[in-house]
Every structure is written in structure tokens, then in C-alpha cells.
Residue, then its C-alpha position, 0 to 999 in steps of 0.5 A: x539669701x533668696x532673690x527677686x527680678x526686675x523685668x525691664x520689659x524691654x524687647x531683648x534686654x530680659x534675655x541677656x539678663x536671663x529674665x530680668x535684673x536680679x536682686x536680693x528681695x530685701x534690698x532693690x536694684x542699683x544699676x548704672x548706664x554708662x556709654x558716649x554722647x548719642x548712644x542712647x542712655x537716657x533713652x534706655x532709662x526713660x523706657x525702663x522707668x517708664x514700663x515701671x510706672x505704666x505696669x504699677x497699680x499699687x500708688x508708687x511713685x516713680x522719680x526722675x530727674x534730669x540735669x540736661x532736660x526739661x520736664x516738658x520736653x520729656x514728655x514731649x519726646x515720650x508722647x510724640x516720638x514714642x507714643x508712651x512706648x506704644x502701651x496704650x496707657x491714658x497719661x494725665x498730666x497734673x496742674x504745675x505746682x513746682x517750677x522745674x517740675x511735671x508730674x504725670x499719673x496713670x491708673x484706674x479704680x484699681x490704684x493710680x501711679x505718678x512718675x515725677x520729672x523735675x530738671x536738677x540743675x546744679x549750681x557747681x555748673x555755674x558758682x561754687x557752693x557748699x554741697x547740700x545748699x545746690x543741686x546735688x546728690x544730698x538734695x536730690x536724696x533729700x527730695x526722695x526721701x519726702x517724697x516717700x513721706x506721702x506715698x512710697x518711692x518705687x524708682x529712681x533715675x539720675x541722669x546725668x549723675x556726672x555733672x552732679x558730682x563735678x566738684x569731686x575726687x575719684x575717693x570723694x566720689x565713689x564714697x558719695x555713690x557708695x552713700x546713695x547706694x546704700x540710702x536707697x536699697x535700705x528703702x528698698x528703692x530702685x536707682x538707675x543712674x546714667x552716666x556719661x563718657x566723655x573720655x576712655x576711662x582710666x583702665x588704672x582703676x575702676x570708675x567709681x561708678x563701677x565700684x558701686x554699682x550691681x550692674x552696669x550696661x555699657x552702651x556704644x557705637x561700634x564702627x564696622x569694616x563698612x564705616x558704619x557705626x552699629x549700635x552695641x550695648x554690653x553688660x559689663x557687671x553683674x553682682x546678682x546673676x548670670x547673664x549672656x556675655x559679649x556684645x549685642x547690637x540693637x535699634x531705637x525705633x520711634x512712634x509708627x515704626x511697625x513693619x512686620x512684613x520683612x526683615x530689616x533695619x526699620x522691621x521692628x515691633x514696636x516703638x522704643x528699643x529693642x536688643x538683639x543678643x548676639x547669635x552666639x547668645x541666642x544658641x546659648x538661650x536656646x539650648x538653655x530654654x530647652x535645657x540641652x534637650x535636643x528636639x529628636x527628628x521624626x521616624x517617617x520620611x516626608x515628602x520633598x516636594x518633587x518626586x524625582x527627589x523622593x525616589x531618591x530614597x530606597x526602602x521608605x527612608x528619606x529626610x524626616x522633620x527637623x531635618x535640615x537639607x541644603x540644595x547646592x545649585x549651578x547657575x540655571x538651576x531651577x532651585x527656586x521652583x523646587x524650594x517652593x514645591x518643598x513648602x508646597x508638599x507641607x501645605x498639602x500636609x496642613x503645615x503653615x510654611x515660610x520662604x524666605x528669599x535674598x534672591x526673588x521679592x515678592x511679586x516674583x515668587x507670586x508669578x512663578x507660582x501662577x505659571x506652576x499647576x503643582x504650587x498655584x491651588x496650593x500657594x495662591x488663593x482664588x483671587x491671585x493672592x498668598x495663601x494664609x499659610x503661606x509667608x513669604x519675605x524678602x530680604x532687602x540689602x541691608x545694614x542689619x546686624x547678624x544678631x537681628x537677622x536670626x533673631x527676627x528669623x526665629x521670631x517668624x518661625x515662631x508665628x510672631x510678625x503677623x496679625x491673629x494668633x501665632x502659628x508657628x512655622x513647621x517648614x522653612x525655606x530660605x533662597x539664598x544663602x549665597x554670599x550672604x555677606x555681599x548683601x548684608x555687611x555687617x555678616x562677616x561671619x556666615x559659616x557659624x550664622x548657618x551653623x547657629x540658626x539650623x540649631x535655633x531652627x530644631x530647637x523650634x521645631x522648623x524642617x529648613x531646607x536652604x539653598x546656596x550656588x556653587x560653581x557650573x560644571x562642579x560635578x565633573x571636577x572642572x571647579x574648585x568646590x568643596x562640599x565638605x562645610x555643607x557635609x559637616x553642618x547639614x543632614x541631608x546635601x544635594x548637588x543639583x548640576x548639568x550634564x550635557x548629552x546628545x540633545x543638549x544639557x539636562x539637569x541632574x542631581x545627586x545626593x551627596x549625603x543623608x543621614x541615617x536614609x539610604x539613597x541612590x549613589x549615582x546621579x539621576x535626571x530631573x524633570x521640572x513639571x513632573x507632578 
């Protein structure tokens, strides 16, 4: 048996799938969404039909039918509040010929595709009939079937397909789905049916839908420890394929909403939804895109940026590319200026760089860098402004999922969220990672977050250096620090600290650890401005 993929084309939803729905290329995809009121069901449904149909040039028909919704009020919703779900695609909407009943075509000289929207309105809901005489799954496979008369039938979405089998015994109605199953993928057509949980379902036996079905996605309203409720969707079942396991959060994003300038709920790409695999899911695909190749770092040292740092290293060694450095900084420290230099050094080199900050927003990272000589020829251009190569973001206190959080991260290492062509980035910054989870709730579990996105980040090919505070006076035993998660997750830990002396305090380092360099055991000064 060989197979065929559906790509669903929807940002995320691929990736759990493992580039899209599976299925045997002789038969087609069967799929159930499932999930309470308000989670997004039929949302998900109009976008994976709709992509369908915009990306068809072959004269498919694409059928949906609604029991809760008129057709004009779809169309409404797809055009005003999605924008077509930003495609760009020309919609034409044919004379009515059918009450009850939209069909719109798209297409060109190359072919022409329709998507039919007809409102199912069954009559059980209002007086009983016999089944075949109303609304309900034999008529609806008795209108695919003409359908398919005049041009074939490419897929075919039944929402709500519960009120449609109301009249029906568990048996009863698993047999009925079991019958539509096999009716359309021996047409080889694909049916997506949305269902509806009203009530837990009965963990006594599986719901007819999910014996019949090959795959089900299960969507949700997670409540957190803040009484916010996240968006969740998880593939239950998978017939045909491996997938990405556990639970992953996303958004729906309407017309206009493309804010590319931060990381952040009402940051996304586009309008429709967008899936964010959990952080475990994402360490997983990367890993398996680079198929357990880990990126080696590099032979030569670089340079940190400031040289105090860099004669901390004897004989030539030093942190080399994707190597990962953490400063661990007293209060009063100046971990932000000497993060900039680090970047600042990748400029000189040619390297685009990114700073990420929790700490400064952007008009203060621009002022610290118009007082500082070493970062304004390089980070500002002549009229005040950052240099192309250099981004810098600003993470507001938000609720945003962990999975969102290293997914957009990537994404702007990767070069996305910026106009032109993607560059990716060779240098990172972030500052500060400082009890992340005071200014991000929904991060509860930020050691892994760290330890997963520096994997993510070698595998990009990014060099991170990231800053966190520790106690004052940490270098003399007076406080309770541990160093040893930062020893365990990072290449390269320095310990920025105050010594107090005869003319005041004055600010020292000492690397604590670096792999394979050799360095200076004892503790040595640093002079801010030293060029």
C-alpha cells in the first residue's frame, strides 16, 4: 500500500502531522473534528476547505454543508472577518438558483473551482420523518453523489454532523458513519466531519465517530493556574501516520491582524488560525528535520564583543559559533550594555543579529545605544534609526503560550516576521530571562523552555548568549546561588559580580565554566567603555 498527503496548509497543523494527513492514495481522507462550543470547530473546517478549493485549478467541487449556519453568513464571515484567509484569491459569487444554497467559483484560464455552501436543516429537529424523506446523511450522500455527476467532488464538510443523526442508537449510528465513510472514499472523495461535545463523553466505549474515523483532532479550552483559558487542540487518532503527541495551544487571528514587530498574542501571520506545537513537539521536529544531526560549533573563537571578556581566554580558544553563553548578573550590572556589544562585535563581522529583551522596550535600547561610541556607528544608521541587520524585540507581559513563545523566536531566527527576503539570524541575544514566568503566566516550566529552545537554536545555526540576575553579593557565599542548572544547560557561564575595595565597589567577572577553551580561574576587572 503506498500513500498520499493532504497538506492542510494551515500554519502549525502540518507540522503535528508531519506535513500533512496521510492516506492511502487509492481511497482519501476521513477526518472528524470534535471539541465543546466556541473552541473553534468550524472555523478549522471552513479554513481546510477553503485553502482546498483556493489552491484547485482542476473544476473540483468542494461541498459544505451547515446545519447552524446560512450560506450568506459564511460568506460573510470568510470575506469580512478573514479576508479569504489573506490568499488574495478573486471570489465570485453565482446568481442564487437554490434556496438555502451559495455557490462561489475562483480560478482562471487554467481551470475554475466551486465551493458549495448549502444550509442542512433537518427535520428531526422539528417533526419526526422517516430517514431519506429530510435532511440527513442519506440525503446529503444523495446530493454528493449528483453533485459529482457534473464535475467530481474534491471534499466534503458536514458541520454539525450530531444534530443530523439525533434520531440514532449509539449501533445505529456508528453503522451510518461507518456507511459514509466507505461511500466516499471509494469516490475517493475527502469528508471532514464536525462534531459537536455537548457533555464528556462516555469513556465506556469509543463515540461512533471515533470508531469510524482516521483521524481525529480534538479541540478545547484549557484553564490554567491564572483562570485563563488557553486555546488546546490535540490529535487523538491517527490511522495512517506518525504525528506529534500531547497537547498543543493556538489562536484565530481575524482580518488585519499582522503584527510582526513583537512576540505576542496579537503577533501572527496572517488571518485564520495558526497551531503552535508544544516545546516538546518542536525539539522533536527539529531533531527530526535535521535527522539527529547535531550542527558541530565552529573551530575559531569569536569575539564577545568587549575585551576584557575575550582575554579571558588563553591560547586563542574562547566561545566558538553555536556555542551558547549565559551572563549571570548582580543588580547594577551593566549585562544589557555588554549583550548589545556582543551583537555589536557580529555586525562588524557582517552577521544579521537579533536582541531580544523582557527588560528594556525599544526606545530605550536605541538611547543606550546613541550614548555608547562602540554600539552607535554600528547599531544605528546616520539618522538615529536601527541598523537592517540589527532587530530588536520587545517582549510585552503577555498570556501567550510557551509553544508560541520559542515558536515565533525561531521563526525570527529563521528571518521570518520581516519584509524582503528571510535572512536568517547568526546572533541572538535575549535580556532577560529572569523569572520568565512573572511576566509570561502560561511558562511554568522555564528550566526545559531554556534547555529546549538552546537545542532549537543550534540546530538553526544561531550563537545565543542570554542573560539572567542572580542574588548581590553571590560571589562571596553570602546568598543561596546555585549555578549549577546554568553549568548543566550552557557551554559557556560567566558570573558578573561587585567587589567592594578602597575606592568603592567595582565590577568583576569570572568564568565559571567553558567547554573545551581554556581560561582565567580567578576573578578579573571590567572596564565598561574599554574599546
Amino acid at each position: 500500500m503506498t500513500f498520499a498527503t493532504l497538506r492542510t496548509r494551515i500554519d502549525g497543523l502540518d507540522g503535528i502531522l508531519g506535513g500533512g494527513i496521510r492516506y492511502p492514495d487509492d481511497a482519501a481522507v476521513f477526518l472528524c473534528l470534535a471539541g465543546g462550543p466556541g473552541t473553534g470547530k468550524t472555523l478549522l473546517a471552513l479554513e481546510m476547505i477553503v485553502r482546498a478549493w483556493l489552491a484547485s485549478r482542476d473544476g473540483s467541487t468542494f461541498l459544505y454543508y451547515s446545519v447552524e449556519h446560512s450560506p450568506e453568513s459564511i460568506e460573510k464571515k470568510l470575506d469580512a472577518d478573514f479576508d479569504w484567509f489573506g490568499t488574495g484569491a478573486e471570489i465570485r459569487v453565482l446568481p442564487r438558483e437554490v434556496p438555502g444554497r451559495l455557490v462561489l467559483e475562483t480560478g482562471s484560464g487554467e481551470g475554475t473551482s466551486r465551493l458549495v455552501l448549502t444550509q442542512a436543516r433537518p427535520a428531526s429537529l422539528q417533526q419526526k420523518s422517516a430517514r431519506g424523506t429530510t435532511v440527513d446523511i442519506d440525503w446529503i450522500l444523495a446530493e454528493i453523489e449528483n453533485h459529482g455527476r457534473a464535475a467530481p467532488v474534491h471534499m466534503v464538510v458536514v458541520d454539525n454532523v450530531g444534530l443530523l443523526l439525533t434520531d440514532l442508537e449509539y449501533f445505529e449510528k456508528r453503522t451510518a458513519l461507518l456507511e459514509t465513510r466507505r461511500r466516499l472514499l471509494e469516490n475517493r472523495i475527502h469528508g471532514i466531519f464536525v462534531i459537536e461535545e455537548a457533555h464528556p463523553r462516555d469513556l465506556r466505549l469509543p463515540s461512533a465517530e471515533e470508531f469510524s474515523t482516521d483521524l481525529m483532532v480534538h479541540l478545547s479550552f484549557r484553564e490554567e493556574a491564572t483562570d485563563f483559558k488557553a486555546r488546546a487542540i490535540e490529535i487523538t487518532k491517527a490511522r495512517h501516520q506518525y504525528y506529534y503527541r500531547g497537547v498543543h495551544h493556538f489562536s484565530i487571528a481575524g482580518r488585519g491582524i499582522t503584527r510582526d514587530v513583537y512576540l505576542g498574542a496579537r503577533n501572527e501571520r496572517g488571518p485564520g488560525l495558526h497551531i503552535y506545537p508544544s516545546v516538546a513537539a518542536q525539539l522533536s521536529m527539529a531533531r527530526d528535520q535535521a535527522q539527529f544531526k547535531v550542527p558541530a560549533r565552529g573551530e575559531a573563537a569569536i569575539q564577545l564583543g568587549h575585551p576584557d571578556l575575550d582575554r579571558a581566554f588563553l591560547r586563542d580558544s574562547g566561545p566558538s559559533s553555536c556555542s551558547s553563553t549565559v551572563l549571570l548578573a548582580e543588580p547594577g550590572i551593566r549585562s544589557t550594555f555588554l549583550a548589545l556589544r556582543f551583537l555589536a562585535a557580529g555586525l562588524r563581522a557582517g552577521e544579521r543579529v537579533l536582541f531580544v529583551s523582557t527588560r528594556e522596550d525599544r526606545d530605550a535600547i536605541r538611547r543606550i545605544c546613541l550614548r555608547e561610541p562602540v554600539l552607535r556607528d554600528v547599531c544605528l544608521t546616520p539618522e538615529g534609526q536601527f541598523a537592517e541587520d540589527f532587530r530588536v524585540v520587545y517582549l510585552h507581559p503577555e498570556f501567550i503560550a510557551p509553544g508560541k513563545f520559542t515558536w515565533d523566536l525561531v521563526r525570527l531566527c529563521q528571518g521570518g516576521h520581516a519584509a524582503g527576503a528571510p535572512r536568517p539570524v547568526a546572533r541572538m541575544a535575549f535580556d532577560n530571562i529572569y523569572r520568565l514566568h512573572d511576566r509570561f503566566p502560561l511558562i511554568d516550566e522555564q528550566r526545559f523552555l531554556i534547555a529546549a529552545m538552546l537545542d532549537m537554536l543550534r540546530y538553526q545555526g544561531v550563537t545565543p548568549l542570554y542573560v539572567d540576575m542572580v542574588p548581590p553579593d553571590s560571589s562571596n557565599g553570602r546568598s543561596n546561588f546555585d549555578p549549577s542548572p546554568y553549568l548543566v544547560g550552557f557551554d559557556n557561564v560567566v558570573h558578573l559580580f561587585f567587589t567592594a575595595g578602597d575606592y568603592g565597589s567595582r565590577p568583576f567577572f569570572r568564568v565559571l565554566k567553558s567547554v573545551g577553551n581554556d581560561y582565567v580561574q580567578e576573578p578579573l576587572a571590567i572596564e565598561w567603555r574599554k574599546q
